[in-house]
C-alpha positions in Angstrom: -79.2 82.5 10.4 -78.8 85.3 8.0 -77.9 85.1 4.4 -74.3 84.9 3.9 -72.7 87.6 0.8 -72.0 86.1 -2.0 -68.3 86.2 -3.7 -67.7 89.3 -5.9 -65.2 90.0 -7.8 -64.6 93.3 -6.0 -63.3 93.1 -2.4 -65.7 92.8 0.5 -66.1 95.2 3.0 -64.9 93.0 5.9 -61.3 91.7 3.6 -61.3 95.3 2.8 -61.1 96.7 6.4 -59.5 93.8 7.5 -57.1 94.9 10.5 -53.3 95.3 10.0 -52.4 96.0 13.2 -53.2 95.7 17.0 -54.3 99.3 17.5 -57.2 98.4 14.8 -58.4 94.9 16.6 -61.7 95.9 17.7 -63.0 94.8 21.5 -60.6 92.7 22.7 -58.0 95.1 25.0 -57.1 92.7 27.6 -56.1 89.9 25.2 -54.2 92.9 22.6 -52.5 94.3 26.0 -51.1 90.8 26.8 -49.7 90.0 23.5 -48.1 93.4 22.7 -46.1 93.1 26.5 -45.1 89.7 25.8 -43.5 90.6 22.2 -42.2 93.5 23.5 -40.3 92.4 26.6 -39.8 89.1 24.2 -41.4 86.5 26.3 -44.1 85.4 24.2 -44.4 81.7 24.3 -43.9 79.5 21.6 -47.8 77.9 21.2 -51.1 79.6 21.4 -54.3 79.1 21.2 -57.2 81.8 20.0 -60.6 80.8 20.6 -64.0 82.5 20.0 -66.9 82.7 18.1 -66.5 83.0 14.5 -66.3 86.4 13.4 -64.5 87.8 16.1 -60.8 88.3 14.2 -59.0 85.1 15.1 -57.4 84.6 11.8 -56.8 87.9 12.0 -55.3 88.7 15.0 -53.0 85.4 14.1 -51.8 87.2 11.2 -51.0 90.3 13.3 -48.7 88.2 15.7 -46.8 86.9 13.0 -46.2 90.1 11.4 -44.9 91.7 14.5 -42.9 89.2 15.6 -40.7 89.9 12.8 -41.2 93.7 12.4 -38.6 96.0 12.4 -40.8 99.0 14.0 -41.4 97.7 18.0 -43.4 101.6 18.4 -46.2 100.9 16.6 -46.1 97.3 15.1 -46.3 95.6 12.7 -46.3 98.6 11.2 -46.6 97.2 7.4 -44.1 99.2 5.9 -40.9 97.8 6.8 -38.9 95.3 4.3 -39.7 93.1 7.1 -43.7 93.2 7.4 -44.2 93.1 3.8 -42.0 90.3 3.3 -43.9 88.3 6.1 -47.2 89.0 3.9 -46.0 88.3 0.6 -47.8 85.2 -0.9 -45.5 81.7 -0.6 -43.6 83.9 1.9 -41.5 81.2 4.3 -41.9 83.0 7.4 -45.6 83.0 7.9 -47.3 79.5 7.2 -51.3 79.0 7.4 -52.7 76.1 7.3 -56.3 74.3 7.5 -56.7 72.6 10.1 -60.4 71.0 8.7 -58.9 70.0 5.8 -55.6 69.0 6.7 -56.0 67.0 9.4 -53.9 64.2 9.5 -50.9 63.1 11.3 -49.0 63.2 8.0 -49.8 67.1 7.7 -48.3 67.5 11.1 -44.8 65.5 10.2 -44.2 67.7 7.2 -45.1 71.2 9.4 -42.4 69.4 11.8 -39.7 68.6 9.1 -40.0 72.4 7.6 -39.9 73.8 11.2 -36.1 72.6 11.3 -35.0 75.2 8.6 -34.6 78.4 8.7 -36.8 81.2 7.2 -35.8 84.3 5.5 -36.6 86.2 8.5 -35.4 85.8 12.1 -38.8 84.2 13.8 -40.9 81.5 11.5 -44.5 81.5 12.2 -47.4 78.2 11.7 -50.8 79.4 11.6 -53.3 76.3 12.0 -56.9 77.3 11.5 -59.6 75.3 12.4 -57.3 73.6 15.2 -59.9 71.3 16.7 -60.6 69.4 13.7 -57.4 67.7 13.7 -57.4 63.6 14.4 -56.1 62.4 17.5 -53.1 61.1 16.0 -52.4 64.6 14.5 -52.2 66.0 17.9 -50.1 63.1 19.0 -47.8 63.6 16.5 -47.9 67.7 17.6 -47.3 67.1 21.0 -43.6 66.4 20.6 -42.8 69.5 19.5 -44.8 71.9 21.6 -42.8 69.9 24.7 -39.5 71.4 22.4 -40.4 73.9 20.4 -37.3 74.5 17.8 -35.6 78.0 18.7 -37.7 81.0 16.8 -40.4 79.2 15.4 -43.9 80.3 16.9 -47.5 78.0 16.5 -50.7 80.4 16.4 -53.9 77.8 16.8 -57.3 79.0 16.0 -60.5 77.1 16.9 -64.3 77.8 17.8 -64.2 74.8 19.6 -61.2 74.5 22.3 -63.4 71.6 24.7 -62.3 70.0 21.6 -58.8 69.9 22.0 -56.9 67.2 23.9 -55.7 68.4 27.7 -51.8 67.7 26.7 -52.6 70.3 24.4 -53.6 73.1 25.7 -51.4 72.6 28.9 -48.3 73.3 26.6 -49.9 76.7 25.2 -51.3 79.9 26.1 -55.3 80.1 25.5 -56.2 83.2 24.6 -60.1 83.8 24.7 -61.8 86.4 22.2 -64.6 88.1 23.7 -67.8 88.9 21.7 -67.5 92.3 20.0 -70.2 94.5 21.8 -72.8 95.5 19.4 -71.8 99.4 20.3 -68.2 98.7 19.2 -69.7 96.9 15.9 -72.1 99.6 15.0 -69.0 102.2 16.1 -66.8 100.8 13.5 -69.4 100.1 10.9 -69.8 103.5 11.1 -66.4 104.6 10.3 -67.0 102.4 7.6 -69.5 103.6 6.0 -68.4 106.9 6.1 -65.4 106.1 3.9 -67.5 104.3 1.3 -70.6 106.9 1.2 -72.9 104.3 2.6 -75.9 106.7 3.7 -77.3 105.1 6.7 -78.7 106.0 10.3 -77.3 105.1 14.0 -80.4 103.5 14.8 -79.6 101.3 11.5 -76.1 100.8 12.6 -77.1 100.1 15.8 -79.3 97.6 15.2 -76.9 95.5 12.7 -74.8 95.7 15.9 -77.7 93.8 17.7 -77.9 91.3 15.0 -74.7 90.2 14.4 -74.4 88.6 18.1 -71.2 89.7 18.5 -69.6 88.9 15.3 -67.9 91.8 13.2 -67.4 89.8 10.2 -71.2 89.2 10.3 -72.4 92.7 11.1 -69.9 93.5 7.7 -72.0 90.9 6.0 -75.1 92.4 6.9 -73.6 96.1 6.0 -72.6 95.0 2.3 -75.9 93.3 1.8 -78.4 96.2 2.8 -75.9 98.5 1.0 -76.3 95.8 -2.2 -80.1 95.9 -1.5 -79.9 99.6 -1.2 -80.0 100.1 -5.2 -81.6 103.8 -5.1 -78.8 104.8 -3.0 -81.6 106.3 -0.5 -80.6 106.4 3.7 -81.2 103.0 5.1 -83.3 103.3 8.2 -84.2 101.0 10.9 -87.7 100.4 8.8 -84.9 99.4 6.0 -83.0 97.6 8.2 -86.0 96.1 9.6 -87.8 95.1 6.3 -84.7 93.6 4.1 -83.3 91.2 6.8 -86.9 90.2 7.7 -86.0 90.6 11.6 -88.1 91.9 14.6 -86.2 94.6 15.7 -85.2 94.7 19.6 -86.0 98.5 19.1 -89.8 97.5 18.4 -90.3 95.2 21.3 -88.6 97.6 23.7 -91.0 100.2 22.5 -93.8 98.0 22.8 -93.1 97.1 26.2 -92.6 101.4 27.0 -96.4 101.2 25.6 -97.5 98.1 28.3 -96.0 100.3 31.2 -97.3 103.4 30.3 -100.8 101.3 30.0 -101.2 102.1 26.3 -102.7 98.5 26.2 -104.6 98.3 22.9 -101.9 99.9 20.9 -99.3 97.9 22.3 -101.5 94.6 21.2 -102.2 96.1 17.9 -98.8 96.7 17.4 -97.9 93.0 18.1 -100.4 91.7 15.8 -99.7 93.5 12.6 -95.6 92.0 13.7 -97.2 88.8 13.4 -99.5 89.0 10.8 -96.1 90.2 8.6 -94.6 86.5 9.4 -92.4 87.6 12.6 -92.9 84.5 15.1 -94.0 84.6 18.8 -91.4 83.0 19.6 -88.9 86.1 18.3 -91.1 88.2 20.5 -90.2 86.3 23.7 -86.9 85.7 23.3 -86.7 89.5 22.2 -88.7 90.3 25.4 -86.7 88.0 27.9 -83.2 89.8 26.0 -85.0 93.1 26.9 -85.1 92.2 30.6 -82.1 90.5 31.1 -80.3 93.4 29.6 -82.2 96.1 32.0 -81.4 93.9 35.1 -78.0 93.6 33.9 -77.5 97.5 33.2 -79.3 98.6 36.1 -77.0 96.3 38.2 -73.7 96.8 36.3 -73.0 92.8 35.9 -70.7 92.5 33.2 -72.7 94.5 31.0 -70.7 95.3 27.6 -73.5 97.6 25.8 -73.6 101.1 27.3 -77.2 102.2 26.4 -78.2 105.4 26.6 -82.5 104.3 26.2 -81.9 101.9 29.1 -80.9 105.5 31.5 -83.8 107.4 29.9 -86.1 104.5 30.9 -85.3 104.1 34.3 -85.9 108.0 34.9 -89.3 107.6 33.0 -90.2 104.4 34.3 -90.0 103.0 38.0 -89.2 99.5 37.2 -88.1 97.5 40.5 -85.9 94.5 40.1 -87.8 92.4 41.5 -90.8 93.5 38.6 -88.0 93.0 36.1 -87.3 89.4 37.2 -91.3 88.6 36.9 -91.3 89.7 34.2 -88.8 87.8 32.6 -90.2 85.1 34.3 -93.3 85.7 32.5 -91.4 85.3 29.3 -90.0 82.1 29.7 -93.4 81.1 30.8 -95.0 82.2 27.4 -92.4 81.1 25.4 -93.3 77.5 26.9 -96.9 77.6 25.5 -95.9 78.7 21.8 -98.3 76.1 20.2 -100.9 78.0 21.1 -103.0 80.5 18.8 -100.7 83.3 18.1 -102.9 86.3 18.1 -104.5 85.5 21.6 -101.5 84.3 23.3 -99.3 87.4 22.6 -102.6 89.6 24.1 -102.5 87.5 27.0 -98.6 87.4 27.7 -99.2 91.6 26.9 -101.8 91.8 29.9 -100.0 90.1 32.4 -97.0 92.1 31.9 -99.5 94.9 32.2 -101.3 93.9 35.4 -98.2 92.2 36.8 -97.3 93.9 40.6 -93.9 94.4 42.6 -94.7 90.9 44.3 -96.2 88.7 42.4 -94.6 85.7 41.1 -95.0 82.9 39.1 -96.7 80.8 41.9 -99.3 83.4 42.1 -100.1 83.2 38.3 -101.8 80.0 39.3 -104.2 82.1 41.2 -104.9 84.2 38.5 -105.4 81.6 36.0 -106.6 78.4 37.3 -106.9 76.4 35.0 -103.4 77.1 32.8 -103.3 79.9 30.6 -104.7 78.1 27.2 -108.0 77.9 29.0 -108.3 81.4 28.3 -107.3 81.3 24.5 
């Protein structure tokens, strides 16, 4: 886990760029598509549920709904100009109402969101927000489940929660569930890079692309990540993937990738060399085999088309350059796992090792046949 950015005084990046409307949610079409047709044709239901991994806009995208459920502009909404929208947003406003769910959580919280749901707001439709919905007590839910069954007329619950399993089946049965996708680490780098733009942050696409890679699908983390390189970044010089690479103390997916180019073009010894000095720097062999078994996964996954959300350009050069079966592919991810089992091993020789069976690895052979090759297990030869 990376380090988190501490509070400034000035506004971060990420509350900065924070989106206002749907047309600025990044990654999640399908779910903005739905939600816009339903308040359009007015036929949103009365409860929903957003889940996803943190990061993703939840709270966000809550806000959003409550805003245009009340704006006055139905084009392009909410449109945050309108009497309306910036009444909705203004603090101790009556209309929109958030509340935390992990620190309120009792039953008693629930009765007084009930009580105030029975008068009226300033605007037509009143709005709850409830973050952190799973960390309610069972009684708290109880207590919620009579008024999802009859919902008072223009009032409107937005749940948010990492952890729907959590809530009770009565629950979610009464509400639409609405699942966030992970933002593709294109569509992060894509926006961090309209970011940085506006704030004269001098940094590369391979950067960019790689803070994509690292924030696993979170933009509020690859905003995180932005801010503190740009923090680190005190001489104002371009921050590079070797920045990138050397302040956030990661292995790169970009090395590794290139390292495995190296095995299949049978540049052997400088493949191993450039493992080494990885490790001797304090990455860990087991970043290099996760990394590795990432790599494959992805290639089988692009060169298939299943359900693959980062369009890589690299991946199309290395299939012209490279005739990698799928079948090869699947050994070798195979091969992975396989290492990754034998970690305790000395570092230096087991990397060499997993390095020269990728290398000498053929179209048919599988894991049975490893046994052929070595014996005795693999750490006889260490």
């Amino acid at each position: 886990m990376f380090l988190k950015i501490l509070q400034y005084k000035y506004m971060s990046l990420y509350r900065k760029y924070i989106p206002k409307n749907f047309s600025e949610i990044v990654g999640q079409e399908i779910t903005v598509n739905i939600l816009v047709n339903s308040i359009k044709k007015n036929i949103l239901p009365p409860a929903i549920i957003l889940t996803g991994i943190r990061g993703v806009g939840k709270t966000s995208f809550a806000h959003i709904i409550g805003a245009a459920l009340n704006c006055k502009n139905k084009e392009v909404f909410p449109c945050q100009k309108c009497e309306n929208c910036l009444y909705t947003f203004r603090k101790n406003s009556d209309t929109l109402v958030e509340i935390d769910g992990a620190t309120y959580t009792g039953v008693e919280n629930i009765r007084t969101i009930i009580e105030d749901s029975e008068y009226m707001s300033s605007l037509q439709n009143k709005i709850y927000i409830i973050d952190e919905f799973h960390m309610l007590s069972k009684s708290a839910f109880s207590s919620l489940l009579k008024i999802l069954e009859a919902p008072p007329e223009n009032v409107y619950f937005i749940f948010c929660t990492t952890e729907f399993d959590k809530i009770p089946d009565t629950i979610l049965s009464r509400c639409l569930l609405l699942n966030l996708n992970k933002i593709s680490s294109k569509d992060i780098a894509k926006t961090l890079q309209k970011v940085s733009e506006k704030e004269n942050i001098p940094i590369t696409l391979e950067a960019l692309t790689e803070i994509g890679h690292q924030s696993d699908g979170s933009l509020r983390e690859g905003f995180a990540l932005l801010e503190m390189l740009y923090l680190i970044n005190i001489n104002n010089q371009e921050i590079t993937l070797d920045f990138v690479v050397k302040n956030l103390k990661i292995l790169s997916i970009y090395i590794v990738f290139n390292i495995y180019k190296n095995i299949l073009s049978n540049k052997l010894e400088e493949a191993i060399k450039e493992g080494i000095k990885y490790l001797k720097d304090g990455y860990s062999l087991k970043d290099f085999f996760c990394l590795f078994s990432k790599i494959f996964v992805n290639l089988l996954k692009y060169k298939l088309k299943i359900n693959y959300i980062d369009t890589n350009e690299e991946y199309e050069e290395f299939f012209q350059k490279y005739n990698v079966s799928n079948s090869l592919l699947i050994n070798h991810w195979q091969m992975s796992i396989f290492f990754l089992g034998k970690i305790e091993y000395e570092e230096d020789y087991l990397l060499e090792m997993f390095f020269i069976c990728l290398n000498l690895m053929e179209e048919d052979l599988d894991m049975s046949t490893i046994k052929e090759i070595f014996p005795n297990g693999v750490e006889m030869y260490l």
